[in-house]
N, C-alpha and C positions, 0 to 999 in steps of 0.2 A: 656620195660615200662609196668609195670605193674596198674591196674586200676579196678573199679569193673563201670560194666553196665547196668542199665536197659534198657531195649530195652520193650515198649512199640507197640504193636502191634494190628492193625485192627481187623483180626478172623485168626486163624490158616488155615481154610479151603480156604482163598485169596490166588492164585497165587505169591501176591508180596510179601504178611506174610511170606510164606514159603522160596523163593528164594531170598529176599534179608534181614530175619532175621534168619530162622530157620536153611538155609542150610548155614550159615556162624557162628551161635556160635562155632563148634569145630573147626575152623581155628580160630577167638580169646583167645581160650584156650592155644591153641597152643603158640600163641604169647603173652601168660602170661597173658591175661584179664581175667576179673573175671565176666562172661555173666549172666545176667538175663534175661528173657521172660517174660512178662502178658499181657495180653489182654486188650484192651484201656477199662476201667470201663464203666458201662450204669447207675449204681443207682448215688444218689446222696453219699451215705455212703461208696459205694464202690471209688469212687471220692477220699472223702477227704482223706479216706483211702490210696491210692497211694499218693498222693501229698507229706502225711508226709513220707512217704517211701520212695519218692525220695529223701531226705538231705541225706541218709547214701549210696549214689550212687555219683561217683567221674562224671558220665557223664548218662542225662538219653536222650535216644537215642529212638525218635519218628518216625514212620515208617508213612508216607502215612496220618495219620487221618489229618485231619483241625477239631479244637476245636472250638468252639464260642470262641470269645476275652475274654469273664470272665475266662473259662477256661484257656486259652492260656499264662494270666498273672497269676495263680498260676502254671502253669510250671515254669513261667520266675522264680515267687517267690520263688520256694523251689528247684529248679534243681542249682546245684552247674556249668553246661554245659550245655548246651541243645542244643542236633544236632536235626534238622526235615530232613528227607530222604522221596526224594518223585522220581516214575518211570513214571509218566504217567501226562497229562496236567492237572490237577483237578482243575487249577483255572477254566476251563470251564467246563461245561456237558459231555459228551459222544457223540457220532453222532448220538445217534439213536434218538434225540432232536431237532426239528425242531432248534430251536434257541440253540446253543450251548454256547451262553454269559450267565454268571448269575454273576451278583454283587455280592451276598451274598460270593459266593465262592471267588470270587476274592479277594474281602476285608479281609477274613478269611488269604485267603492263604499271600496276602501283611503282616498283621500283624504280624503273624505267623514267616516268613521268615525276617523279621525286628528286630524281637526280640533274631533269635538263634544265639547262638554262633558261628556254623557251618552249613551249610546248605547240603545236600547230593545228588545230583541230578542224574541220570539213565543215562542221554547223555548231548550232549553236548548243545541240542538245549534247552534242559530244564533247562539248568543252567544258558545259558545267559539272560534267561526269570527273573529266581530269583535273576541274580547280578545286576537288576534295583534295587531292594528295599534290597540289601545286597550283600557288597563287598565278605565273607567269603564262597564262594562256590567252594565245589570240585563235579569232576566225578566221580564216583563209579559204572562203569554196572553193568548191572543183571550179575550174575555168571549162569555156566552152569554145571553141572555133568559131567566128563569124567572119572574117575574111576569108573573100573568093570561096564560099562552099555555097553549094545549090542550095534553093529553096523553093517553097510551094510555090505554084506559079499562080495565080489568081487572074489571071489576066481575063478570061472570058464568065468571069462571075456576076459584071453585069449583063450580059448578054444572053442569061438564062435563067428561066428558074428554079431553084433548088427543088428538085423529086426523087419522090424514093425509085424512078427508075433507072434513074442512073447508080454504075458499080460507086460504093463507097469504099475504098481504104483504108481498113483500121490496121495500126501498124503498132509493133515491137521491136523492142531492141536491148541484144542482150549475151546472159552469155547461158550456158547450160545446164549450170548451178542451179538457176532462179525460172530455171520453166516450171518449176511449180507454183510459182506466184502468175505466170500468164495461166494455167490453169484452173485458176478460182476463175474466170470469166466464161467458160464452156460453156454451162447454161444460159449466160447471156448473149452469147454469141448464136446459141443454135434457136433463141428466141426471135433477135432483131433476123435470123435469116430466113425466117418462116414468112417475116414482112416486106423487110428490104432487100436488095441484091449489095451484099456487101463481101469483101475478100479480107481477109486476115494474113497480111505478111507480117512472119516473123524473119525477122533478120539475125542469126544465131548460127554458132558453128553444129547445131546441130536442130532435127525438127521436129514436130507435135503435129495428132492429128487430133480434130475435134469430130466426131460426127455430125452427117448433116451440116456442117460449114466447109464453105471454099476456103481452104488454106495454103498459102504459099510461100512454102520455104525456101529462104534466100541465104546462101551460108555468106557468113559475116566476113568483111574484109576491110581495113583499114581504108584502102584506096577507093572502097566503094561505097562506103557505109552514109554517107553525106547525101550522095546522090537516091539510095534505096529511102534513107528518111524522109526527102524531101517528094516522093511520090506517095506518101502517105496522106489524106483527109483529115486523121483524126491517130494520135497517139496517145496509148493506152501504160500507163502504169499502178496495177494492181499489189498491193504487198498485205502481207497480213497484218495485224497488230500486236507485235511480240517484242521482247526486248534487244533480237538482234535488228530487227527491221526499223525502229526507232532512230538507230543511228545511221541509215540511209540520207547519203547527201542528196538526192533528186537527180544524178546526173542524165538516167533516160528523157526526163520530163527537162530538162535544160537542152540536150540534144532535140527534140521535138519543137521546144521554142525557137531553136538557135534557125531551125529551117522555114520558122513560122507558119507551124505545124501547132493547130489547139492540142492541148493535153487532157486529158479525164485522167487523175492520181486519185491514190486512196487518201485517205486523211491520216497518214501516219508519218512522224514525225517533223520532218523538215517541211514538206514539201505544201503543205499551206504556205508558208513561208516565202516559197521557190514560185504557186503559180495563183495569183490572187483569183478568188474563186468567181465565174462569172464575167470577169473582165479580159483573162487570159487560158481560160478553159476551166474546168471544175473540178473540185477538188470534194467526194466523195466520201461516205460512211457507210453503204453497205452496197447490196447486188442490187437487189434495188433502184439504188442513185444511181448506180453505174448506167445500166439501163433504162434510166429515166435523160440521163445526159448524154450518152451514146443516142439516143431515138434524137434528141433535140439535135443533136447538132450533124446527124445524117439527115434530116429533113429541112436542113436551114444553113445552105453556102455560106450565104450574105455573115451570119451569123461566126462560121467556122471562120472566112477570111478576116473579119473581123477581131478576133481573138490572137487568130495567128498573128498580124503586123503588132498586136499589142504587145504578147508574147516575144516578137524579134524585139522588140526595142527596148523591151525590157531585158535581157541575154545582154545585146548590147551595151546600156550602160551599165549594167552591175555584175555582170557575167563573164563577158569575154574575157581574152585572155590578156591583152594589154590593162585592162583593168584590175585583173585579178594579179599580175604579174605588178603591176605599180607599189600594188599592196604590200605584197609579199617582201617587194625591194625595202618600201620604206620601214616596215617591220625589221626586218635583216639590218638596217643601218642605223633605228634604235640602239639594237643588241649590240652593236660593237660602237657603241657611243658610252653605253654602259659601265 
């Protein structure tokens, strides 16, 4: 099935612009679509600009923005399809919001998802949120990179035995919004390093200090974020349990896997889902477990390499991005069968 698309996008420089529009056009090429990119308009002339550009598009495919409702109804009006693809809860605020309810968004997002064709949602918890206001909703996770990017290297794991004297790696990855969710670990970190020699890279455009922990700030970059993951032991995603954080797709804890790097996540929403517990690293309910799973898997290679290959090969087949991008095609080729 072939189709031409406009894909409509936030900023290029958003984590979700890139991974759930930018790193999937050449897997729709692939599958005979005909992919466009632009960045959601700001003027008013840039606006009506797009809108008549969208009639000569079989499908114009919206990433993540909520439009005010005037807007919203010249989507409806001039898009021949209109899919809305969203990874994250945005009918609410973010946590860092005393109040994370806002009407405005909600009403937006209700609208929004009322009027597409198709709806795209990141997991599963976010989708059963938008098949209240719209039966037409598919899964679509983040995809992840597994070709040609670094990974943990295991290679002398049998050749030693796991001790707590050697440096262990706990590693993050992230953006600057959510260093208050690596900071619920403080205490567990300044614990495990009373016993073990262990280092805390974050990988972030910006840094945190913990006391009494070795921390090493590594500012973030596209071209190097692959290789910084993959010198990690052990990767850490902590979130708290609230209802913006519910609708977290896992993509730290999918990056961690993709380098075959065990994960320790919290137990909130997706991400049981994303890293089976035990088999692919653990998957948490308080500081406590965190600390009880961080001790185990600083004291136990065998164990960590273990997890990690289980981890890649699971990314691999349900993760990547040719899989993920397969998805997404045959979903799109429903819609204009329709």
């Amino acid at each position: 099935m072939s189709g031409k698309i406009l894909f409509i996008y936030q900023d290029e420089r958003l984590p979700s612009s890139r991974i759930r529009v930018f790193n999937l056009l050449a897997e729709l090429r692939q599958q005979g679509f005909e992919p466009s990119a632009v960045r959601y308009p700001k003027t008013i002339a840039d606006k009506i600009k797009t809108f008549r550009q969208m009639r000569y598009f079989d499908i114009v495919y919206l990433q993540k923005k909520l439009p005010t409702q005037l807007e919203a109804k010249f989507f409806r009006r001039y898009a021949r399809r209109l899919v809305f693809d969203f990874d994250d809860a945005i009918y609410y605020r973010d946590d860092r919001h005393k109040q994370t309810y806002s009407r405005a968004r909600s009403l937006k997002f209700q609208y929004l998802v009322k009027i597409a064709d198709l709806v795209v949602a990141g997991n599963q918890i976010l989708a059963d949120y938008a098949a209240q206001f719209n039966p037409s909703v598919t899964v679509i996770p983040s995809a992840v990179e597994t070709r040609n990017i670094a990974r943990k290297c295991y290679q002398s794991c049998q050749e030693k035995e796991s001790t707590a004297q050697d440096k262990v790696i706990i590693g993050w990855v992230g953006g600057r919004g959510n260093l208050h969710h690596l900071a619920m670990l403080s205490s567990v970190f300044q614990t495990l390093s009373k016993v073990y020699e262990i280092q805390v890279n974050v990988v972030c455009d910006a840094g945190v200090e913990i006391p009494g922990v070795k921390v090493r700030h590594i500012p973030w970059r596209l071209e190097t974020q692959d290789q910084e993951i993959a010198q990690f032991d052990i990767g850490v995603m902590p979130l708290p349990d609230n209802k913006w954080t519910e609708g977290k797709c896992g993509y730290k804890a999918l990056q961690y896997m993709a380098a075959a790097v065990p994960a320790v996540c919290s137990d909130v929403g997706t991400n049981r889902y994303l890293v089976e517990h035990g088999r692919e690293g653990f998957v948490v309910s308080s500081m406590d477990e965190f600390f009880q799973a961080l001790n185990t898997l600083i004291t136990d290679i065998e164990l960590r390499k273990k997890m990690g290959l289980n981890a890649r090969r699971k990314v691999e087949e349900h993760f990547s991005i040719p899989v993920v991008g397969k998805k997404l095609a045959d979903k799109l080729s429903t819609l204009l069968l329709a």
